[in-house]
C-alpha positions as CSV (number, residue, x, y, z in Angstrom):
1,X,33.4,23.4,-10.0
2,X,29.8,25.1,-10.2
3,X,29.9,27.8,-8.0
4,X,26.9,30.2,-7.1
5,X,25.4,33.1,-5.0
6,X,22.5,31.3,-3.2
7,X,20.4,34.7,-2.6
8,X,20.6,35.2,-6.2
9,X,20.0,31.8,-7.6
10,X,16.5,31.6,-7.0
11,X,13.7,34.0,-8.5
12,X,10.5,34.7,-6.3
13,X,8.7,31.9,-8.2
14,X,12.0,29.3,-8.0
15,X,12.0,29.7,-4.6
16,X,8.3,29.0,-4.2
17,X,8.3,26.0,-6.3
18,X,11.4,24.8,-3.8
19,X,9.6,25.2,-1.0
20,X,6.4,23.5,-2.1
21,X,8.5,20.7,-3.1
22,X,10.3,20.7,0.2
23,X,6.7,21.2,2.2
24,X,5.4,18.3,0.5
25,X,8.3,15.8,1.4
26,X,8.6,16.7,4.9
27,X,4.4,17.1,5.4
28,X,4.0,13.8,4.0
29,X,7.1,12.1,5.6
30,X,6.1,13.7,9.1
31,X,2.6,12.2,8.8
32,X,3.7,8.7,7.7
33,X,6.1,8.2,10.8
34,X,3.4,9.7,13.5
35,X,0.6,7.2,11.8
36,X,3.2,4.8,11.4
37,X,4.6,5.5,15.0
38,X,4.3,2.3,17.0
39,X,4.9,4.6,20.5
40,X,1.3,6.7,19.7
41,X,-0.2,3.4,18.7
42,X,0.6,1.7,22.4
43,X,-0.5,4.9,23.6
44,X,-4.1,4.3,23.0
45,X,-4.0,0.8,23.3
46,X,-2.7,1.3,26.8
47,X,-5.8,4.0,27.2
48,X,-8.7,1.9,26.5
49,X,-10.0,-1.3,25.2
50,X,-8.9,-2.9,22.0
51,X,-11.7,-1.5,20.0
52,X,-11.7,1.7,21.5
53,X,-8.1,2.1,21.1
54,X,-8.4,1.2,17.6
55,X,-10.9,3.4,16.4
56,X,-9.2,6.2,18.4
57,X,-5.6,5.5,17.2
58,X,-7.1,5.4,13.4
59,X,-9.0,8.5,13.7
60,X,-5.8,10.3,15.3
61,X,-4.0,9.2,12.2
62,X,-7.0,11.1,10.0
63,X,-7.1,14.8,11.5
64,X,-3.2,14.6,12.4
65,X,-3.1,13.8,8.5
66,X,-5.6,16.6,8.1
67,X,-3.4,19.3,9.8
68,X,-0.2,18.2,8.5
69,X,-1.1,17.9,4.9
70,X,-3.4,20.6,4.4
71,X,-3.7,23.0,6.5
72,X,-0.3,23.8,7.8
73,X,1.2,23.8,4.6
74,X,-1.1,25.9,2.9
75,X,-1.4,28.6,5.8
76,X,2.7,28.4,6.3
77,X,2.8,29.3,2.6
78,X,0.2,32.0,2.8
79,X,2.4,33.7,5.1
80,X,5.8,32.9,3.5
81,X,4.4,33.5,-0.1
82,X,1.0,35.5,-0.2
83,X,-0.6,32.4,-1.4
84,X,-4.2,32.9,-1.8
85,X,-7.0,30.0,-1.4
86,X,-7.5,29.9,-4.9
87,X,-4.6,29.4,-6.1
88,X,-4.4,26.1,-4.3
89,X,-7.7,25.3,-5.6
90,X,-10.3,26.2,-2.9
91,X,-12.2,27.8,-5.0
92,X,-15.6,26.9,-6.7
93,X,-15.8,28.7,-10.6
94,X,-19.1,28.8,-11.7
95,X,-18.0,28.0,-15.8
96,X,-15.9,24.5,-14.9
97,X,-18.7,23.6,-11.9
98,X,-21.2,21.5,-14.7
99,X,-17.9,20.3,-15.8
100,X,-16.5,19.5,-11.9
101,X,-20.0,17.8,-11.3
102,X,-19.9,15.3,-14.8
103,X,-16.3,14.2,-14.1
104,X,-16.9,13.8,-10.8
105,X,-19.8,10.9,-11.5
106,X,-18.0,9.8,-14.3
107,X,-14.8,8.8,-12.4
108,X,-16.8,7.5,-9.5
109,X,-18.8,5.6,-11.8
110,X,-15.1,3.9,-12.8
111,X,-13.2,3.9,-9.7
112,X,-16.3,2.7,-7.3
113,X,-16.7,-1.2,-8.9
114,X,-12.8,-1.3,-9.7
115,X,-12.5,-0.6,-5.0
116,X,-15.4,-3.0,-4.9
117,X,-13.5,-5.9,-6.6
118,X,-10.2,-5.4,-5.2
119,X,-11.3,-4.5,-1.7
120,X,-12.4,-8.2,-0.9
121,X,-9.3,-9.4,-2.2
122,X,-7.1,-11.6,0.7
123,X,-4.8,-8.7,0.6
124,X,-6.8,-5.9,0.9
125,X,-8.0,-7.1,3.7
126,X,-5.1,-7.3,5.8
127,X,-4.7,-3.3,6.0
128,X,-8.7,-2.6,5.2
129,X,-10.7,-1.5,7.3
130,X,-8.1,0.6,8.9
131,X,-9.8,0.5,12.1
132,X,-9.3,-3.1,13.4
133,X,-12.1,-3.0,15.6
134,X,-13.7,-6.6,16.1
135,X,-16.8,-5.3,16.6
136,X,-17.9,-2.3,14.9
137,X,-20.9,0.4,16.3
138,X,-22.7,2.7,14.6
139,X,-20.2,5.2,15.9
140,X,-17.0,3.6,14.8
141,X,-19.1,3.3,11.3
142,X,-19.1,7.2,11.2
143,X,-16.1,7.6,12.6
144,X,-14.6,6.1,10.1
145,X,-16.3,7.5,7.0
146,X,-15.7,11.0,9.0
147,X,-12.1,10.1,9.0
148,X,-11.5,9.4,5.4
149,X,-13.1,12.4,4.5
150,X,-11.1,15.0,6.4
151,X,-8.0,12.9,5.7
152,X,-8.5,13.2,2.3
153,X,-9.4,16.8,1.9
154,X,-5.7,17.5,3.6
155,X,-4.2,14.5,1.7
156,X,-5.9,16.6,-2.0
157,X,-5.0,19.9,-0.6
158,X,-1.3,19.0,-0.4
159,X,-0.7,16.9,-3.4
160,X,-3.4,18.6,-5.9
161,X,-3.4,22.2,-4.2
162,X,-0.4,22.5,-3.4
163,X,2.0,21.0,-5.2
164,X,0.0,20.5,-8.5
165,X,-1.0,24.4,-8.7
166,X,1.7,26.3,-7.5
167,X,4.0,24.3,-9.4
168,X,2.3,24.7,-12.6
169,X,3.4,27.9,-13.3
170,X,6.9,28.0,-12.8
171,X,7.8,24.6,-14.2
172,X,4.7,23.9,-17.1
173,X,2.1,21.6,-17.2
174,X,3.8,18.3,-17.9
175,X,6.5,18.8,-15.3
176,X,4.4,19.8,-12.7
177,X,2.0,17.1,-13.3
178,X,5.3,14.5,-13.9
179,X,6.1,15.5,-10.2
180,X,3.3,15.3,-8.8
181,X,2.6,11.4,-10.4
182,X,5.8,10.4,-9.2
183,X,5.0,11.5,-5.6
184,X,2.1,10.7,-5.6
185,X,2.4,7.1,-6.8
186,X,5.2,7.2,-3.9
187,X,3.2,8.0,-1.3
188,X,1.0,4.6,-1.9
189,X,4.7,2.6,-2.0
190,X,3.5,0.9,1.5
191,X,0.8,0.6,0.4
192,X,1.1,-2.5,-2.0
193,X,2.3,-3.0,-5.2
194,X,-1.1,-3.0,-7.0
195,X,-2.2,0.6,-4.9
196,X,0.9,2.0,-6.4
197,X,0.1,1.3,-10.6
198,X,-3.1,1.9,-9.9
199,X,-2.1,5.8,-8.3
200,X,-0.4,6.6,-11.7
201,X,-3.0,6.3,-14.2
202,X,-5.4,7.6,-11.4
203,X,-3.0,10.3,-10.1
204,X,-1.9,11.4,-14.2
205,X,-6.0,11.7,-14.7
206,X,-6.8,13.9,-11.4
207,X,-4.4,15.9,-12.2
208,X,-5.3,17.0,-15.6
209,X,-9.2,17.6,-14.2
210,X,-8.1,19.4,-11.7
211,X,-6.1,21.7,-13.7
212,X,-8.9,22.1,-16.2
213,X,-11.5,23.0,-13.3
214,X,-9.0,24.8,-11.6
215,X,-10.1,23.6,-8.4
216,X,-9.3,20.2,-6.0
217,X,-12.9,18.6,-6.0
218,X,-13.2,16.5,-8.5
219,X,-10.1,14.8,-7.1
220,X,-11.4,15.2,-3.6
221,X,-14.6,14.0,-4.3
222,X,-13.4,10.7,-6.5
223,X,-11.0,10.0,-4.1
224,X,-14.1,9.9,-1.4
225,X,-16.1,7.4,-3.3
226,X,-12.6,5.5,-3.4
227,X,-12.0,5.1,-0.7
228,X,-15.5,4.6,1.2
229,X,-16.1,1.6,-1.1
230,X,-13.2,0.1,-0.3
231,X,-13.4,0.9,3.3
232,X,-16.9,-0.4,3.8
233,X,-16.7,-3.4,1.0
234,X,-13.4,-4.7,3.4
235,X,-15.8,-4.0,6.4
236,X,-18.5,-6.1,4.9
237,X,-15.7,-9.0,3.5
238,X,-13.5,-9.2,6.9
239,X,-14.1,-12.8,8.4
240,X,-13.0,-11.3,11.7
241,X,-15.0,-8.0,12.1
242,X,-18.5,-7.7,12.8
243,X,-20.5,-4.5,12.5
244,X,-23.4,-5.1,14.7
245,X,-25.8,-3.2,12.6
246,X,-25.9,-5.5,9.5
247,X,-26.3,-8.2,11.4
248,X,-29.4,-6.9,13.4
249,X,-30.9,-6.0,9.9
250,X,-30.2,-10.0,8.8
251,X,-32.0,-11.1,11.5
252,X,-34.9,-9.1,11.2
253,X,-34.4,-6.8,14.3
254,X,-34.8,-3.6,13.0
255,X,-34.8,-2.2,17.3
């Protein structure tokens, strides 16, 4: 039988690799049930109309996703752990930033008509747009796009920050990035079979550019244009959503 002293099992640097590990299982799995959580969803559809609700539930979902998988991670482990900013990569270094910007465009360049084609796709369209609003304002527009944005910069801080950097270090590149593909490409499980392939090439590339720029943004920043093409191309697609703005500009009233 293996027998050990728990106290002395675990060097400073074991024990913070643990606990990013840990931190990112129970962030993520605590966001998925509350977005998931059909008891907060009736709560706002017993609160206001349907589209109200629905835009209101969605953009719960985004800053609740915000605070769970960036922020409260990354300041719990700046207590535990004297992790700094940087070191999770909020940081902008002025020798990587030409390199941060080409990548950026690059990717997006990729990743923007790759969303385009698969977001009008039958089953895209049954989770996209997220917000199920029949008719869509101006505001739910920008709601929206304001949604996936701080969303994502949580959802990049956790699984690029966090678990990508501080990893890094105590286990080596490949394992570190090996982890973070696997849960990363688990994360998009619900999503569809085609969401999860598609997170490992994607998730094995951000990665490796964020680790050569030593900072989240390029990963932030691709995932953006991801995600707002698919978003707004499943908006524009949807037989059953309108967005009242387009439609005024197809029939010539620009009021």
């Amino acid at each position: 039988m293996y027998t050990f002293t728990l106290a002395k099992s675990f060097t400073q640097p074991e024990l913070l690799a643990t606990t990013v590990i840990l931190m990112t299982t129970v962030s993520f799995t605590s966001y998925w049930f509350i977005a998931q959580s059909a008891a907060v969803k009736a709560w706002f559809y017993n609160q206001h109309v349907f589209d109200i609700a629905s835009r209101k539930h969605i953009f719960f979902t985004k800053y609740m996703g915000f605070f769970l998988l960036g922020v409260i991670p990354v300041v719990m482990l700046m207590c535990l752990f004297n992790v700094t900013l940087p070191q999770v990569g909020l940081t902008w270094y002025a020798n990587t930033s030409w390199f941060s910007i080409a990548w950026t465009i690059l990717l997006s360049i990729v990743v923007i008509p790759l969303a385009y084609q698969s977001a009008k796709k039958p089953s895209n369209l049954l989770n996209y747009p997220q917000i199920r609003a029949k008719n869509w304002t101006r505001k739910t527009f920008y709601v929206n796009l304001i949604g996936w944005a701080i969303y994502l910069f949580g959802y990049e801080l956790l699984f690029r920050g966090v678990l990508l950097f501080l990893l890094v270090d105590v286990v080596g590149v490949p394992i570190a990035i090996a982890i973070n593909v696997m849960m990363y490409a688990i994360s998009h499980i619900p999503k569809g079979l085609s969401e999860t392939i598609g997170s490992i090439p994607l998730g094995l590339v951000l990665c490796v550019l964020s680790l050569l720029s030593g900072t989240i943004w390029i990963a932030f920043f691709v995932h953006i244009a991801l995600s707002f093409t698919n978003s707004l191309t499943a908006l524009a697609h949807h037989p059953e959503i309108k967005y009242d703005h387009w439609k005024r500009k197809k029939t010539g009233d620009i009021a």
